[in-house]
Structures are given as structure tokens and as C-alpha cells.
C-alpha positions in Angstrom: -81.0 61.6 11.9 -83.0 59.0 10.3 -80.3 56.9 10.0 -78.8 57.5 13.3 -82.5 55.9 15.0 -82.1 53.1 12.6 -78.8 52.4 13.3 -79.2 52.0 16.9 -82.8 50.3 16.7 -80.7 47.4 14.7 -77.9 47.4 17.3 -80.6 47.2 20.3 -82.2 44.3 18.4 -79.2 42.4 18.0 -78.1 43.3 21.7 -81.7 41.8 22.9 -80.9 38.8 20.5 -77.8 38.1 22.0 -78.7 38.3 25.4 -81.8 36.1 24.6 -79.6 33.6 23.1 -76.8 34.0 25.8 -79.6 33.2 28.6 -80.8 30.1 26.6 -77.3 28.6 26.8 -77.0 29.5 30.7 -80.5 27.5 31.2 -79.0 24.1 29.9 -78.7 21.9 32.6 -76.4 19.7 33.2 -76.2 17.0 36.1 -73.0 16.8 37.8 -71.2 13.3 38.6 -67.9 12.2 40.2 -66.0 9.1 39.4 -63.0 7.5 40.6 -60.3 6.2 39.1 -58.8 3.9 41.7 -54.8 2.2 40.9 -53.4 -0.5 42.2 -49.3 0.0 42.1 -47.1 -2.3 41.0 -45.9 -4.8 43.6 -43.1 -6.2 41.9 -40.5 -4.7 39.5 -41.3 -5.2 35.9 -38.9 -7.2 33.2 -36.3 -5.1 32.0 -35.7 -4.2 28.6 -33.1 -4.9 26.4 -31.7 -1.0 26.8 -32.0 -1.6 30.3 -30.1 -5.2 30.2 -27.4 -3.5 28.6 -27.0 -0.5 30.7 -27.2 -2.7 34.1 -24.3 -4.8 32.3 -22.5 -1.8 31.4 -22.9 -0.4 34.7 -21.5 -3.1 36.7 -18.5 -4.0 34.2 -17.4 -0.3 35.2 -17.9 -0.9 38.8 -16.0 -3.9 38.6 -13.0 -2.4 36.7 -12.9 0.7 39.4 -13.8 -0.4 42.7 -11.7 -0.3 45.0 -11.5 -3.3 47.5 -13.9 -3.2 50.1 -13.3 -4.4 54.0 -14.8 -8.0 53.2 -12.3 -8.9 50.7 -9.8 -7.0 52.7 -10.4 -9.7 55.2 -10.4 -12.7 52.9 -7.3 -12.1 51.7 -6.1 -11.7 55.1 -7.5 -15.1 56.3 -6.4 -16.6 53.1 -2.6 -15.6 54.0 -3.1 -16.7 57.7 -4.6 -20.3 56.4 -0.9 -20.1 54.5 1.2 -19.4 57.6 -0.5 -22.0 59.8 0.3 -24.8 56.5 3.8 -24.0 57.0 3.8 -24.2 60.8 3.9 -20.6 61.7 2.9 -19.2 64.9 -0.2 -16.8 64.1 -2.8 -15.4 66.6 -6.4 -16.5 65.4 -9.3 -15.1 67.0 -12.1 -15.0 64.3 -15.4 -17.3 64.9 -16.2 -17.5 61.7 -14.3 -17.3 58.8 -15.1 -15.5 55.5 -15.0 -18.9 53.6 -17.6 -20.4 56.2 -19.8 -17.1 55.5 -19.9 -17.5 52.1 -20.6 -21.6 52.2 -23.0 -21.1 54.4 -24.6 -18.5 52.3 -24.1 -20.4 49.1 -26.0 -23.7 50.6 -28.8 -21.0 51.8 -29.3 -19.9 48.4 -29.4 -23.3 46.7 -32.6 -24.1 49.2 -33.8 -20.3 48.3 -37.1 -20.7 45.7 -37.9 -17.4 44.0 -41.5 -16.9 43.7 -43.0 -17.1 40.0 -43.9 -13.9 38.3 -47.2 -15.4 37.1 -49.5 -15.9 40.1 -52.6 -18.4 40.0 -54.7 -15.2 38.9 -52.9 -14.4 35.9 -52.9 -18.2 35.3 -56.6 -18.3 35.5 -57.1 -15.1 33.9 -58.8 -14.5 37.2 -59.7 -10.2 36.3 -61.3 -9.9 39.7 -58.3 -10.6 41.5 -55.7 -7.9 42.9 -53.1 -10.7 42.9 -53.0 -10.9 38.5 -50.3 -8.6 36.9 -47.8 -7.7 40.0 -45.1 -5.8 37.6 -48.5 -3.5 36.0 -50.8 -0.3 37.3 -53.7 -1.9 37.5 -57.4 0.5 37.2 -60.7 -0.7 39.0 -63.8 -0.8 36.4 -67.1 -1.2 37.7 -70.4 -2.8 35.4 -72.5 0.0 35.3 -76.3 -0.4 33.3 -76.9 3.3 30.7 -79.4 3.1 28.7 -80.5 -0.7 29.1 -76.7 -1.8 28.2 -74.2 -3.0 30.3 -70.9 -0.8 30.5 -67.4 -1.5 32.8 -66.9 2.2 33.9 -65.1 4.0 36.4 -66.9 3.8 39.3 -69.2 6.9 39.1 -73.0 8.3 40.6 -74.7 11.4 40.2 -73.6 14.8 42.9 -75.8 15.0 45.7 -77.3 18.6 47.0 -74.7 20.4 49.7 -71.6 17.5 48.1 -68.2 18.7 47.4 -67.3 16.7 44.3 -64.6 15.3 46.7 -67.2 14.2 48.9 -69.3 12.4 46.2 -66.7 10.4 44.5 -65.7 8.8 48.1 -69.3 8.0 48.9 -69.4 6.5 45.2 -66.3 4.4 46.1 -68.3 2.9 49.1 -71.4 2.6 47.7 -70.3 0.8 44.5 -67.0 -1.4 45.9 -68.3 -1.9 50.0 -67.0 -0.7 52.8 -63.2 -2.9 53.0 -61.7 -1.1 50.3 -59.6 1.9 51.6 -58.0 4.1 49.1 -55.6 7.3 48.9 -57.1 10.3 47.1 -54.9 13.2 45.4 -56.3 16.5 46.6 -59.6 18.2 46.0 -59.6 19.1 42.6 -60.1 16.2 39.7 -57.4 14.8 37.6 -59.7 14.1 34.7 -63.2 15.4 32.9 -65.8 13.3 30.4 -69.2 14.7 29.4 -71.6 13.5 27.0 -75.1 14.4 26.0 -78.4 12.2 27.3 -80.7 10.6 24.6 -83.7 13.0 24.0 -86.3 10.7 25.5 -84.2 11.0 28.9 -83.5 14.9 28.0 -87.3 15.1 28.6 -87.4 13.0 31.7 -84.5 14.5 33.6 -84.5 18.3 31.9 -81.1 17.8 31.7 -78.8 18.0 28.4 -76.5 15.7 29.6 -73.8 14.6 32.2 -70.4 16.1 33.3 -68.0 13.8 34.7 -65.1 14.7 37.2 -62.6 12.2 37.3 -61.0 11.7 40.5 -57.7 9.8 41.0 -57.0 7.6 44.0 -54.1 5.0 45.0 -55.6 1.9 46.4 -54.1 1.2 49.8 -55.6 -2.4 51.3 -58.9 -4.1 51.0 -61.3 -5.6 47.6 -64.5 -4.9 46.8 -66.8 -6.9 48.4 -70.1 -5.5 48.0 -72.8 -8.2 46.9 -73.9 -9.1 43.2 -70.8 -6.1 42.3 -69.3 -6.8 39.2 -65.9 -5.6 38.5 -62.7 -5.6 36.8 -59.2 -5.0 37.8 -57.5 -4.0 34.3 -54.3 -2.8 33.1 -53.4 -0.2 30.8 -54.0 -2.4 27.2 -57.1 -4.0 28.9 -58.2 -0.7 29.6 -58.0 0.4 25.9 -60.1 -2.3 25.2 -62.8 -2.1 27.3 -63.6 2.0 27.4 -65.4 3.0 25.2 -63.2 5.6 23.1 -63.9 9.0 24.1 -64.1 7.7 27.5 -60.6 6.5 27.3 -58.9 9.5 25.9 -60.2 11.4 29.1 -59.1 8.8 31.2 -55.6 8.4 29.9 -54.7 11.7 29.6 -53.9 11.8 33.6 -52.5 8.0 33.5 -48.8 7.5 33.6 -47.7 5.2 30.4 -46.1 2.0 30.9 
């Protein structure tokens, strides 16, 4: 019987114990931010490889020993066998406008005054990070200075949840507040794409009361506009840049949602 009370009394304690402990963890508090993580696409195709060189050449060397020939040709052959018939005097019924030859000199001497734009714009010339016009053929991710801790950091742009915010509702007022009102963008859904936490310094664990910050990342298409908020500094980077400039834990939760290049 002895035994029996003792056994329980030590089973109670550690109960008690664990529920003590358990309510401790429940009491941390942790402030809740949102952050964007707003792309530019691609506006131009990007160089191909050298697996994709070959395939395209493949590709169209099959094509040309296949096809069959299409109306066009069809008709160039037959104008070419008229322009015969009328050399040797034949009587032949002519009632195109314009031949297939003229179209295709015509077209040719277009071409020649053609001028393809260059890849490289005066941004990526100027190394110009600011601009939406560098990098045409990369994603490009918007990175915002942001002051922790009395140092300067390029983040996502991010700010602290507000009372009676969805996290949906923060991360588009953050977009406004830190990048102006010009810049419109496309958000994916409710729910966030990425997550980053980290733990405050204890001197601001005592002023806050909080342990730390948890991060939802949100992800967003950029649609039209730049940031044009005053004394803003920012960075329009791709994803090598971005590698660089992220601090690393930072990055792994960023990339893990980014498509690779």
C-alpha cells in the first residue's frame, strides 16, 4: 500500500512538472511578420544551351527531311513553270498581283533594314540594380534595405502583423508601405509560400517580451509599376545575386519556394 501512495505521489509530481513546463513553452511569445517576395518574369527568352542548340538542330533537320510541301511552295513552283511558258511564248492566263518571288524580295530587303534589339540594356551596362530593365532573360526578386539591430540588411520587404490583419492583409500593406503606392503586384492565394524565424537579442527580449520573430513569406508576380517611395533603397536581384546578398539561413527559406534557373 505504501508503495502504491508513493508511486502515484511521484507520478502526480511529474504530471504537475510537465504541465508546468508545457505552460512555460505556451507563454513564449512570438511577434508575427509577413514579407513579400515579389518576382519580376523574364521578358525575353534566355540563351540556349548547348543540349538545347543541338536538339533545335536536330529537330528541324527532321522536319526538313519529312515535311511535306506546303501551299506556298506549292505556288512557287507553279509560278516558276508559268515564268517558263511565257519565255517560250506560250499562251498562259496570269492573274496574281504579286508573285511569290516579289514576296520574298520584298521580305528579304525588310529584314536587311530590321535591327534586333541588344540583349544587354543600358541597365545591365551600368550595373544599374535599381532598374527593372537589367537582366530581361532572368527572374528577378525585389530586396528592400531594412535597419536590425543598428545594421543595415537588403531583405524581403517585411513589417510586423497588426491586431485584427490576416497575414494576407499585412504583407500587401507592407508592399505599399515599403515600395509606394505605383507598384501593383499578383499574389498567390492566402496561405505563405515560405517561413523564417529567428530569436531577438536579450536586451530586445526584455523590451518587446518577445522571444523572437516568425516570418511568413508571401509570393507575388510583379505586374506594372517601380517603387517609388522617397529615401527607399532597393534592389532588384537575381537568383546568384540573391545568394549573395541573404544572409544564409535567410536564403535557404527563401529558395526553397524559388524555381531554379
Amino acid at each position: 500500500m505504501i508503495r502504491t501512495y508513493a508511486f502515484l505521489a511521484k507520478t502526480s509530481s511529474q504530471i504537475l512538472n510537465s504541465a508546468s513546463y508545457s505552460s512555460v513553452q505556451v507563454a513564449q511569445k512570438w511577434d508575427l511578420f509577413a514579407a513579400v517576395c515579389l518576382e519580376r518574369c523574364p521578358i525575353i527568352t534566355p540563351p540556349l544551351s548547348d543540349i538545347e542548340v543541338k536538339v533545335k538542330k536536330m529537330f528541324a533537320d527532321i522536319e526538313l527531311e519529312r515535311s511535306y510541301k506546303n501551299d506556298w511552295e506549292l505556288r512557287h513552283e507553279q509560278e516558276q513553270n508559268i515564268s517558263q511558258q511565257l519565255k517560250k511564248g506560250e499562251e498562259v492566263e496570269v492573274s496574281t498581283l504579286q508573285t511569290v518571288q516579289d514576296f520574298i524580295d520584298a521580305a528579304t530587303e525588310a529584314r536587311s533594314k530590321f535591327k534586333e534589339a541588344d540583349r544587354l540594356t543600358e541597365a545591365d551596362k551600368a550595373n544599374d540594380v535599381t532598374s527593372l530593365s537589367r537582366k530581361l532573360d532572368k527572374h528577378l526578386v525585389l530586396l528592400v534595405q531594412h535597419n536590425l539591430n543598428n545594421k543595415n540588411y537588403y531583405l524581403l520587404p517585411q513589417g510586423k502583423r497588426k491586431e485584427g490583419e490576416t497575414l494576407r492583409q499585412t504583407a500587401e500593406r507592407i508592399l505599399k508601405e515599403s515600395c509606394g503606392t505605383e507598384i501593383r503586384a499578383q499574389f498567390f492565394g492566402n496561405a505563405p509560400a515560405g517561413f523564417y524565424k529567428y530569436k531577438y537579442p536579450n536586451e530586445i527580449r526584455s523590451k518587446t517580451g518577445s522571444v523572437g520573430a516568425k516570418i511568413f513569406i508571401y509570393a507575388a508576380h510583379h505586374k506594372d509599376g517601380q517603387v517609388n517611395k522617397k529615401d527607399s533603397k532597393f534592389k532588384w536581384l537575381d537568383r546568384h545575386e540573391l545568394e549573395k546578398e541573404l544572409p544564409d539561413n535567410y536564403h535557404k527559406s527563401v529558395s526553397a519556394f524559388l524555381i531554379d534557373e
